[in-house]
N, C-alpha and C positions, 0 to 999 in steps of 0.2 A: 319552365325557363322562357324568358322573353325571347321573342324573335328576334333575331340580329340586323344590323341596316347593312346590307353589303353592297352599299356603295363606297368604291375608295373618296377621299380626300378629296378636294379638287389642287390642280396641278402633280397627280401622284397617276401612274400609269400601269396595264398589264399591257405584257407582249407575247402576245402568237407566236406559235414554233415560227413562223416566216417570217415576223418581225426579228424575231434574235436572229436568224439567219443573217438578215441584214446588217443587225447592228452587231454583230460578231463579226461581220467582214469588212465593216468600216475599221473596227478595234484592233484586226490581224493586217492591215493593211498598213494604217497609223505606224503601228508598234515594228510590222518590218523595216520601213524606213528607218524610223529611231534606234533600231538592232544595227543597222546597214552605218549609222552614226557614230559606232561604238557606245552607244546607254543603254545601262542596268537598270533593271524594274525594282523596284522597293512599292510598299504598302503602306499606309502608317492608319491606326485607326478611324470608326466614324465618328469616334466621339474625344474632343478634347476637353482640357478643363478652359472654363470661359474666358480664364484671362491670360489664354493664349492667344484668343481669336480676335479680342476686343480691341481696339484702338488701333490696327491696323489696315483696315477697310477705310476707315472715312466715316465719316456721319451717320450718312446714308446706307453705307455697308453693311456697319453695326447693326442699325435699327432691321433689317432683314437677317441677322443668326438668328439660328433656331433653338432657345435654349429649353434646357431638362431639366423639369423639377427636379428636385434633390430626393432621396427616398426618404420614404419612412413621413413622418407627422410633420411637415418639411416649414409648418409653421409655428411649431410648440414655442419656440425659444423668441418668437417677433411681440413685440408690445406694442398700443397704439398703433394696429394694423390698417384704423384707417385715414390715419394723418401721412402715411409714407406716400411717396409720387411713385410710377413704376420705376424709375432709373434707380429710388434709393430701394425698391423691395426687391427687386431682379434679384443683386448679388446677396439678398440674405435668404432667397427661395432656390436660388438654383447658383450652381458652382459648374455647371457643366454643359454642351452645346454641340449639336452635328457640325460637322464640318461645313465649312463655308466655301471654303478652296482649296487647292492641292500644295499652293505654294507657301503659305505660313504653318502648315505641318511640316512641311519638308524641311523650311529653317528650322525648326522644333528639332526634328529629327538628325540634321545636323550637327547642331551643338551638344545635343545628349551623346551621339556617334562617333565624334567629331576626330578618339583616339585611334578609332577601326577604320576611318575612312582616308582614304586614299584620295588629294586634291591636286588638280581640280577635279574634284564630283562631277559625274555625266550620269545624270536618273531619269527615267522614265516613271512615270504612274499613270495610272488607269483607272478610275474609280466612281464614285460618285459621290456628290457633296450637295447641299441644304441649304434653300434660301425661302427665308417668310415673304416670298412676293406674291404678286399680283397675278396669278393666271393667265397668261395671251397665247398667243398663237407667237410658237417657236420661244416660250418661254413657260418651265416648270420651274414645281418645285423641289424637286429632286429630277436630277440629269447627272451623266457624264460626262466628265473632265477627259483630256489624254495629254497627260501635261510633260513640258519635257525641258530639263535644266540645268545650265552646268554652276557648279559652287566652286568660289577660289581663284577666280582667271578674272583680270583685268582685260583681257584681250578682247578687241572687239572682230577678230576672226569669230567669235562665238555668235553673234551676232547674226554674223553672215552667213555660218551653219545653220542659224536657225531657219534663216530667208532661204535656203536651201531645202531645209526639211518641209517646210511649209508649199512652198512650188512643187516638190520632188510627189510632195503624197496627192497634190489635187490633180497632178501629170497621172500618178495612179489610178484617180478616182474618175479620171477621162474628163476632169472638170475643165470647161471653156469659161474664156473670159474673168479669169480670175483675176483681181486688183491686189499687192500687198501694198501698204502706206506705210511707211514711217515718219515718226518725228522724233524728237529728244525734249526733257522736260526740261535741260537748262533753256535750251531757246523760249519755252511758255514762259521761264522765266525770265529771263530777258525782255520779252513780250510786254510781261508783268512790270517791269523795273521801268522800260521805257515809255510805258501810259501814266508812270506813277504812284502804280498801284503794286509794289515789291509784297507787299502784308497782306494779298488777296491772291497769293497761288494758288492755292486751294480752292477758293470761293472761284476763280477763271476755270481753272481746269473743271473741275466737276461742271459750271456752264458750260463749256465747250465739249464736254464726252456729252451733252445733250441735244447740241444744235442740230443735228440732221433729226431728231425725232422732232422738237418744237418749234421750229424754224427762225427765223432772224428776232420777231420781234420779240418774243415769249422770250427767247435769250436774251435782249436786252433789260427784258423785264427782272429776268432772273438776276444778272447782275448788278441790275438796282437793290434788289430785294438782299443782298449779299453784299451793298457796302459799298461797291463803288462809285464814284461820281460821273456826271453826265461826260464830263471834261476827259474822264480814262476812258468812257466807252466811246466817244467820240475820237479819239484817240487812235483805238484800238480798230473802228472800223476803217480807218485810213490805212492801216496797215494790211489788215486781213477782212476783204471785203465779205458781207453776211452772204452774198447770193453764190453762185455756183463757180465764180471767177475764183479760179485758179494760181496762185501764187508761189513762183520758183523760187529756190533757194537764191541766185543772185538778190534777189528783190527782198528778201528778207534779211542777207547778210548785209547789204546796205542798210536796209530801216533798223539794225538792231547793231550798228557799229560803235557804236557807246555802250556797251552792253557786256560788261567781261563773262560771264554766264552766257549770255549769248552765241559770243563767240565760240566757247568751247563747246557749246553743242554743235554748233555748227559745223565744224572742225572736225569731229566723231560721225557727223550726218554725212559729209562730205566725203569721208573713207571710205565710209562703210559703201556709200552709192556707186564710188567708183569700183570696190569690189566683185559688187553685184554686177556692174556693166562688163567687166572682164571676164565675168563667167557666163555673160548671157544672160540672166535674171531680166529678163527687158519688161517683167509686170509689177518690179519694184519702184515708187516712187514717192516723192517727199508731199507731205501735208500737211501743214503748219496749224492746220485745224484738228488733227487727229492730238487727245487728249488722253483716255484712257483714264477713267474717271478714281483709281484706285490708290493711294497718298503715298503705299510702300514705295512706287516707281519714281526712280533721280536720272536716268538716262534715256538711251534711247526706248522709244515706244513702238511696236510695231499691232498690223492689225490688218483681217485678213476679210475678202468680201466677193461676191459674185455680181458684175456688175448687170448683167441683165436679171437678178432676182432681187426680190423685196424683202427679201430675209435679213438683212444685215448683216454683223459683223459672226466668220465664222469661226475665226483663232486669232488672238491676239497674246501682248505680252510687251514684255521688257526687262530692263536691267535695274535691277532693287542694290543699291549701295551696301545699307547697312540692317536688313532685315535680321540675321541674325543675330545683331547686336543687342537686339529688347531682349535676347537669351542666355548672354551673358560672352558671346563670342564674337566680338567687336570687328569691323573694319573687313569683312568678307564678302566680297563683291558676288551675286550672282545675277542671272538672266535667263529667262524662258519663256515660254510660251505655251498657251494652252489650247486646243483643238474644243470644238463644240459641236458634239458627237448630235443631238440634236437637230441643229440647225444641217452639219453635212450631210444628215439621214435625211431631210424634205428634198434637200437640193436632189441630190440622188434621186429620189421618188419621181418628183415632178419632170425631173428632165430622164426617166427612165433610163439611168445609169446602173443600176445592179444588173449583175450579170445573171443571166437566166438560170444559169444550174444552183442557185441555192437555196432552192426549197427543198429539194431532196436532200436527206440526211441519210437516206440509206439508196446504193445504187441498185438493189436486188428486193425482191420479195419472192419468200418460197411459199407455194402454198399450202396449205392444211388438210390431208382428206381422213384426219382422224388417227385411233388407236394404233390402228397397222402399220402405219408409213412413219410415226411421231419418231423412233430410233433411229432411220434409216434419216431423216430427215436434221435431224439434230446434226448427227458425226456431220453431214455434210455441209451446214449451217457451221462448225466448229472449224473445217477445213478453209472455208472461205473467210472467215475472220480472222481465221492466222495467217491466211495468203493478204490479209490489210482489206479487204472488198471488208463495205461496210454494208452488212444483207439483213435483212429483218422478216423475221415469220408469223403471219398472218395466225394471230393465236386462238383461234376459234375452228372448228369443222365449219364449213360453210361452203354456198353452190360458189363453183367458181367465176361466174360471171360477174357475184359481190367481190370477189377478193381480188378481180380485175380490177371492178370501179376505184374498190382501196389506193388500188396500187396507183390507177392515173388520176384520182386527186389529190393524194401525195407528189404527184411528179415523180415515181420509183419507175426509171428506165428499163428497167429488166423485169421479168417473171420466170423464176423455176417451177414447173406445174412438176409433181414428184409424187404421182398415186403409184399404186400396186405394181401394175404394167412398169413403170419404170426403175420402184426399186426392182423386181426380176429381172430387167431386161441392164440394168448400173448406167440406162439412157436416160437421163433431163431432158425433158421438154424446157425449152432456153426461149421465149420471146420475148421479141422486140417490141416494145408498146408506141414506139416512135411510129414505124412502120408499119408493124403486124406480121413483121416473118416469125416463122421458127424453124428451128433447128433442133435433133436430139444428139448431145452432147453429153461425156462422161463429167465429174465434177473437175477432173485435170482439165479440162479441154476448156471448160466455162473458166475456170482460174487465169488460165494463160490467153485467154480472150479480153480479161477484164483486169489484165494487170497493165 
């Protein structure tokens, strides 16, 4: 048998027991919030059929799914295999695709549910989704989502729960200096209408979810390259200047007062900010440059960042008018937001935010001195895991000064030493590895210590 290449992928990752320690505490932290919100968790597969996924992304979104051959001889039935372009051989090789995001299954899941569900919809998911990109730093290709959305509700209170949720869980994560921005896609449209340029929303916005990465003039580039005239982008920079200057909503709703789209973004921007200021929210604020590159979005946009890191954006989102409608359930407004479990797990790292006690998964280790003591040592093992102490037994006979080390490279705070002497005498040897006391204690006496 040939030898295997066990190297994974590139952008595909493994994680150490102390890596999922952490990334399970960003995930139970996230999801208490969204609990505290009233949202219910649902699942929906990894895998859809392709022309669920497609033409909802954008261009550019599309060409990053991840699609699945089809099984079996997946070419028997193709003629003239080599006159086809990839776009016309894709949907006759593959019918099927890893997910991309959380939020076009959930409209899927929707409309299939749509008799069982209870609207407006408030769901949580948690998962992880598939994109054919580029490998960088704080970008795979497979990560987790923590997405969270209400279906059904025009209400832009929703909104502002989210701007809530979003503050509430980085208040959790002790994170400083956190920025949230929003904007609304009628104002880019507006934006759009007033340069001239109404028939290139699409071609601006996707420039504009680029501009902090390629800076002023590469964006100009791009919206040449994409159709518009000198005269729109000259336009456009009079309005929203390329460099770091700052531009208030007064200043916008004047440039954009011809602009019936405009206005009602505006109008939706302007509530929702006063809401946020009524509750305190004082790191929510307006950016007429924040775009959100992804086509399902008609309202506000929001988007989340740390301003003294270089990581960028760490949860974003918005309000999608009519996603569910390519499903056949028309006119159903939803809005959320997704968490990027990721990028919040460097921040964390770097700014040494996890909290110390979770590398340990077990608070106890009892030790092993073999054949004699294995029954004595079990029942007692059985008693502390039904009193909830999470304890683990060093499964090997060994000197005890290894099953020491065990214990403090695990980070296991406790050691019950439990040779002969102690099953006869029903006294544990109880130490503290923090310190180095001990104590001998019955197993009642170590339960009601470590409850």
């Amino acid at each position: 048998m040939a030898k295997a290449d066990i190297n994974i992928p590139g952008g595909m990752r493994d994680f150490s027991p102390e890596e999922m320690a952490k990334r399970n505490y960003i995930f139970q932290t996230i999801e208490n919030v969204f609990r505290r919100y009233g949202f219910e968790q649902i699942e929906t597969p990894s895998m859809e059929n392709l022309s669920v996924l497609t033409g909802k992304y954008g261009e550019e979104g599309d060409r990053l799914i991840y699609k699945i051959l089809n099984s079996g001889d997946y070419l028997k039935d193709i003629e003239h295999l080599g006159d086809l372009e990839a776009k016309q051989l894709t949907p006759k090789i593959s019918d099927k695709a890893l997910r991309f995001d959380l939020t076009v299954p959930l409209a899927r899941y929707v409309v299939m549910n749509r008799n069982e569900i209870s609207f407006p919809f408030k769901r949580y998911q948690i998962q992880p989704v598939w994109r054919a990109d580029r490998p960088q730093k704080g970008r795979f290709r497979e990560f987790y989502q923590c997405d969270v959305d209400v279906i059904g509700s025009n209400s832009l209170l929703n909104e502002v729960e989210l701007l809530q949720i979003l503050s509430e869980s980085f208040e959790e994560f002790k994170i400083q200096n956190s920025k949230l921005k929003i904007n609304h896609r009628k104002i880019l449209m507006g934006l759009a209408e007033t340069i001239g340029a109404a028939d290139k929303l699409t071609d601006l916005t996707v420039a504009l979810d680029k501009l902090d990465k390629i800076g002023a003039d590469k964006f100009h580039e791009e919206l040449y390259k994409r159709g518009l005239s000198e005269e729109a982008i000259i336009k456009l920079d009079s309005i929203i200047p390329m460099d770091d200057t700052e531009v208030d909503l007064a200043t916008i709703t004047e440039k954009l007062k011809d602009s019936e789209s405009g206005n009602q973004g505006i109008t939706e921007i302007s509530g929702i900010l006063q809401h946020c200021q009524n509750l305190g929210l004082s790191t929510v604020e307006f950016d007429v440059k924040l775009a959100r590159g992804l086509d399902y979005y008609t309202g506000c946009i929001m988007e989340a960042s740390v301003s003294d890191s270089d990581i960028g954006s760490i949860a974003g989102g918005g309000r999608y008018d009519d996603l569910t409608g390519v499903f056949g359930l028309p006119e159903v407004s939803g809005v959320g937001v997704s968490f990027g479990v990721e990028r919040i797990y460097e921040i964390l790292e770097s700014k040494g935010l996890f909290p110390d006690s979770l590398q340990a998964t077990a608070k106890l280790l009892f030790t092993n001195f073999g054949d004699e003591t294995e029954g004595f040592v079990l029942e007692s093992l059985q008693k502390l895991r039904a009193a909830g102490i999470n304890s683990l037994l060093y499964s090997d006979s060994a000197k005890l000064q290894k099953q020491f080390k065990y214990a403090d490279k695990k980070g296991i705070p406790y050691v019950i030493v439990a040779g002969p002497e102690e099953k006869e005498s029903g006294k544990l040897t109880f130490k503290n590895m923090n310190d180095g006391s001990q104590e001998n204690l019955t197993i009642e006496e170590i339960i009601k210590k470590l409850e």
